[in-house]
C-alpha positions as CSV (number, residue, x, y, z in Angstrom):
1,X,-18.0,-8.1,-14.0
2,X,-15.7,-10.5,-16.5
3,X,-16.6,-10.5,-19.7
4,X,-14.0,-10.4,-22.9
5,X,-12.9,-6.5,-22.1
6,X,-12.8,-6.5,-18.8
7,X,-11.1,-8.4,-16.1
8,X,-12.1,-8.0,-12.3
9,X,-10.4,-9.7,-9.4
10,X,-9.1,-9.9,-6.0
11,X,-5.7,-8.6,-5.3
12,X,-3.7,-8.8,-1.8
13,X,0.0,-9.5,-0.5
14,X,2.9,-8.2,1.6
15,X,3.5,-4.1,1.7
16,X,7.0,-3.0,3.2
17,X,6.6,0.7,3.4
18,X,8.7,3.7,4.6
19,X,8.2,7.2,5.5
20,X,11.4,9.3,3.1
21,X,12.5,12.1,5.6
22,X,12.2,10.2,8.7
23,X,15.3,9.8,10.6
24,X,16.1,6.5,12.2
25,X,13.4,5.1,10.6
26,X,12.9,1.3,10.0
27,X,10.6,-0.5,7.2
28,X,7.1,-1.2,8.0
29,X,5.4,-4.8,7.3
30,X,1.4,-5.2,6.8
31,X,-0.7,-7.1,4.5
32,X,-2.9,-5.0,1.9
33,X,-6.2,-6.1,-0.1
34,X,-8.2,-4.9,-2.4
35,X,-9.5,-5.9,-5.9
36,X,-8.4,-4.9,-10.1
37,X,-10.3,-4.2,-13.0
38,X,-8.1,-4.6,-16.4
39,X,-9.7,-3.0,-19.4
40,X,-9.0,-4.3,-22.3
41,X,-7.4,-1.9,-25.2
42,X,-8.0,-2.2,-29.3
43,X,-4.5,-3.8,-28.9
44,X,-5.3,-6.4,-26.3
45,X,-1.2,-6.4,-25.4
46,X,-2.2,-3.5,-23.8
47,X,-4.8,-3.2,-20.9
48,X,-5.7,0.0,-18.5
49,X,-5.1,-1.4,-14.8
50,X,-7.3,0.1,-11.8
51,X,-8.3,-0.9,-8.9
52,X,-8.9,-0.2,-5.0
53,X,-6.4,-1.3,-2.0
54,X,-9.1,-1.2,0.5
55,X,-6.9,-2.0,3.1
56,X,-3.0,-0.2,2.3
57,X,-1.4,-0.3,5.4
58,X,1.6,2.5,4.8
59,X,4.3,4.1,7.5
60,X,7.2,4.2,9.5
61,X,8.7,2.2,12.8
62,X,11.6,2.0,14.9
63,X,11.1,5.7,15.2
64,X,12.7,7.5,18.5
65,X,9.8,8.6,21.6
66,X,8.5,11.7,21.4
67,X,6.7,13.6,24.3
68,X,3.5,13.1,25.1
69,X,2.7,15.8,27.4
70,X,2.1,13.5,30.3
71,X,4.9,12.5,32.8
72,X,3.6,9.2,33.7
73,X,3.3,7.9,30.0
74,X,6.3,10.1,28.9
75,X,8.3,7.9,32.2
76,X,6.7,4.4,31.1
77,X,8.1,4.9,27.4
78,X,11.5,6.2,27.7
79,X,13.7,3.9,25.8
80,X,10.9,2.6,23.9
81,X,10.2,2.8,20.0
82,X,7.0,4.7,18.3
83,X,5.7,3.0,14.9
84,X,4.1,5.5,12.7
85,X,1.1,3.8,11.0
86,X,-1.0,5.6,8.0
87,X,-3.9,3.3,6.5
88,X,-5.4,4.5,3.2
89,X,-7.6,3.6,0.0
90,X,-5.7,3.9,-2.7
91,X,-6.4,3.4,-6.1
92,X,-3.6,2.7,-9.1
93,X,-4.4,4.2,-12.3
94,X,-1.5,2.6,-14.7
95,X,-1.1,1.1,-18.4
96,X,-0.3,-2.6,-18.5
97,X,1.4,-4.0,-21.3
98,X,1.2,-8.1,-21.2
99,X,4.2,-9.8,-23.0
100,X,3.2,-13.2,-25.0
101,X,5.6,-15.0,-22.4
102,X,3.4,-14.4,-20.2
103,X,5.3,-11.9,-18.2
104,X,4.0,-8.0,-17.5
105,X,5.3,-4.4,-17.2
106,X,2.8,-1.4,-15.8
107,X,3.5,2.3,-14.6
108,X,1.3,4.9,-13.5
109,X,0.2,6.8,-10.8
110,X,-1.6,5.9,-7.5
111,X,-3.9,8.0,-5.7
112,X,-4.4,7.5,-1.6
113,X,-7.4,9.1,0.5
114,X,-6.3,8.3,4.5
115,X,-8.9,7.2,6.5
116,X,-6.6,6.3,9.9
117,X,-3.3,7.7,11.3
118,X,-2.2,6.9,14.2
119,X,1.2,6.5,16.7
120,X,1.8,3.2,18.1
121,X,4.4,3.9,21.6
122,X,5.4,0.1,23.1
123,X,8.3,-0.1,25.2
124,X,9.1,-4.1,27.0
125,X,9.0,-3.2,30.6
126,X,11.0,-6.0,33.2
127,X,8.2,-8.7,33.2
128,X,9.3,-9.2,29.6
129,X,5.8,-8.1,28.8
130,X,5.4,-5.2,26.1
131,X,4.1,-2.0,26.8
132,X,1.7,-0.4,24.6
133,X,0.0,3.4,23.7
134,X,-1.8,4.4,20.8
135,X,-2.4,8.0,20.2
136,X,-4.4,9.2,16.8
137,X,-2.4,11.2,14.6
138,X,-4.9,11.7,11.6
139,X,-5.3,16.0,11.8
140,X,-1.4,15.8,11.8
141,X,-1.1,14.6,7.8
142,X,-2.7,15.6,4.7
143,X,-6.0,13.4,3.5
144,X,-4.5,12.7,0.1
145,X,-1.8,11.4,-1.1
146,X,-0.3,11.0,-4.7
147,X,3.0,9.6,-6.4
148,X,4.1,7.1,-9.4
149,X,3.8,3.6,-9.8
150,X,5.5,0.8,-11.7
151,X,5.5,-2.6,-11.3
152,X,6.2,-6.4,-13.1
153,X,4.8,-9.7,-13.0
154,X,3.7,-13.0,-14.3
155,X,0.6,-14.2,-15.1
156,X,0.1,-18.3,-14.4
157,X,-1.5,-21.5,-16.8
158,X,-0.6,-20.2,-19.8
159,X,-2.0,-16.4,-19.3
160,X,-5.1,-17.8,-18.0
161,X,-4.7,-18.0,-14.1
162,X,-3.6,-15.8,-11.8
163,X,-1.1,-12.9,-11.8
164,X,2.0,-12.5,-9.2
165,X,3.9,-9.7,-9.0
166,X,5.9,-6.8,-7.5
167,X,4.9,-3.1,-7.7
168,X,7.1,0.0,-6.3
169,X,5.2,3.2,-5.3
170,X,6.9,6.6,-4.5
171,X,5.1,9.4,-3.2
172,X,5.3,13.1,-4.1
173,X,3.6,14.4,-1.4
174,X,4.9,15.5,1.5
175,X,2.1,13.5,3.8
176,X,3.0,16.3,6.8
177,X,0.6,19.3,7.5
178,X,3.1,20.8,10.0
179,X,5.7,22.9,6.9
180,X,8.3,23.3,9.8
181,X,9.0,19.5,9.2
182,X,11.3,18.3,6.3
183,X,9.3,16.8,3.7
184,X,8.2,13.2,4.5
185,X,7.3,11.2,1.5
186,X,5.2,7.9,1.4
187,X,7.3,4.8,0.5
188,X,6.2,1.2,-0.6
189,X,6.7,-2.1,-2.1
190,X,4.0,-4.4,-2.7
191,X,4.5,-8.3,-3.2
192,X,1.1,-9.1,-4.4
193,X,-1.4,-12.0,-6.3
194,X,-4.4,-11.3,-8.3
195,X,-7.0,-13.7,-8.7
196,X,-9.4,-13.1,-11.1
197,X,-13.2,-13.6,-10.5
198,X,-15.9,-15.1,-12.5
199,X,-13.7,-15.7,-15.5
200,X,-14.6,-19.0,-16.8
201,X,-18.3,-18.1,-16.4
202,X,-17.9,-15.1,-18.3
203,X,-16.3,-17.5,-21.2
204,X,-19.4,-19.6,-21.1
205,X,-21.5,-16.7,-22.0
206,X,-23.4,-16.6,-25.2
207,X,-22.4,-13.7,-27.2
């Protein structure tokens, strides 16, 4: 998929996400992974950077207990904490402009399709062991999801390894069905490393 135009990798790190209209609300650690493609512009300071996060864990915790409709499970979790989780693909479309120290600036947007949602109720009950619930939460939230992107990083040996960097996403879209509820936007940073694939062989290729 390398070749002098187009640059295809891995890409994965540390997300810290929030929900934006969620009271109480507390940041929410996963790991993401995906992979890039760079294009290649008639300037090549300037490249068109896509991709897939196939795995984007975004959402919420520390949130308060809600009811469940059940007065056994409602009585096991009072006092407890729910974690709101939301998994989706999402794919960056931004313009990447690469500095000649090395260094890199992109903005864009980012599109996200859900595939899971779902409420995670734990409460730590006296044996100091936790307790757990999880109840699927996916007809609750709208399937896609939009918002802006920017981001910065370096890339390593002299341009030629791979790329670290930090990217900020902030959605526009209220991610709620339910229009009785304040607008709850998808929040995210993303601490990631892109390694690219097949690069030297696609060097060695005759032209």
């Amino acid at each position: 998929l390398n070749s002098d135009k187009i640059e295809f990798g891995l890409d994965g790190g540390l997300t810290m996400s929030d929900i934006q209209g969620l009271d109480q609300s507390r940041v929410l650690n996963g790991f993401n992974l995906g992979f890039y493609f760079d294009f290649k512009m008639k300037n090549p300071n300037w490249m068109l950077n896509t991709g897939v996060l196939v795995k984007s864990p975004m959402g919420a915790r520390g949130l308060p207990v809600y009811s469940l409709n059940n007065p056994d499970l409602d009585n096991a979790f009072t006092g407890g904490s729910v974690t709101t989780n939301l998994r989706y693909f999402n794919v960056p479309v931004m313009m990447k402009y690469q500095f000649k120290n090395k260094f890199f600036a992109k903005a864009g947007i980012q599109l996200g399709l859900m595939n899971k949602a779902f409420d995670e109720f734990s409460n730590s009950i006296a044996s100091n062991n936790d307790l757990k619930f999880e109840r699927g939460t996916k007809n609750l939230y709208h399937p896609l999801d939009a918002g802006l992107a920017v981001g910065i990083g370096y890339r390593l040996m002299k341009g030629k390894g791979m790329n670290i960097g930090i990217q900020y996403y902030l959605g526009l879209v209220d991610v709620k069905m339910d229009d009785n509820t304040p607008n709850q936007m998808n929040r995210a940073w993303y601490f990631n490393a892109g390694i690219p694939i097949g690069k030297a062989a696609a060097k060695k290729k005759p032209e």
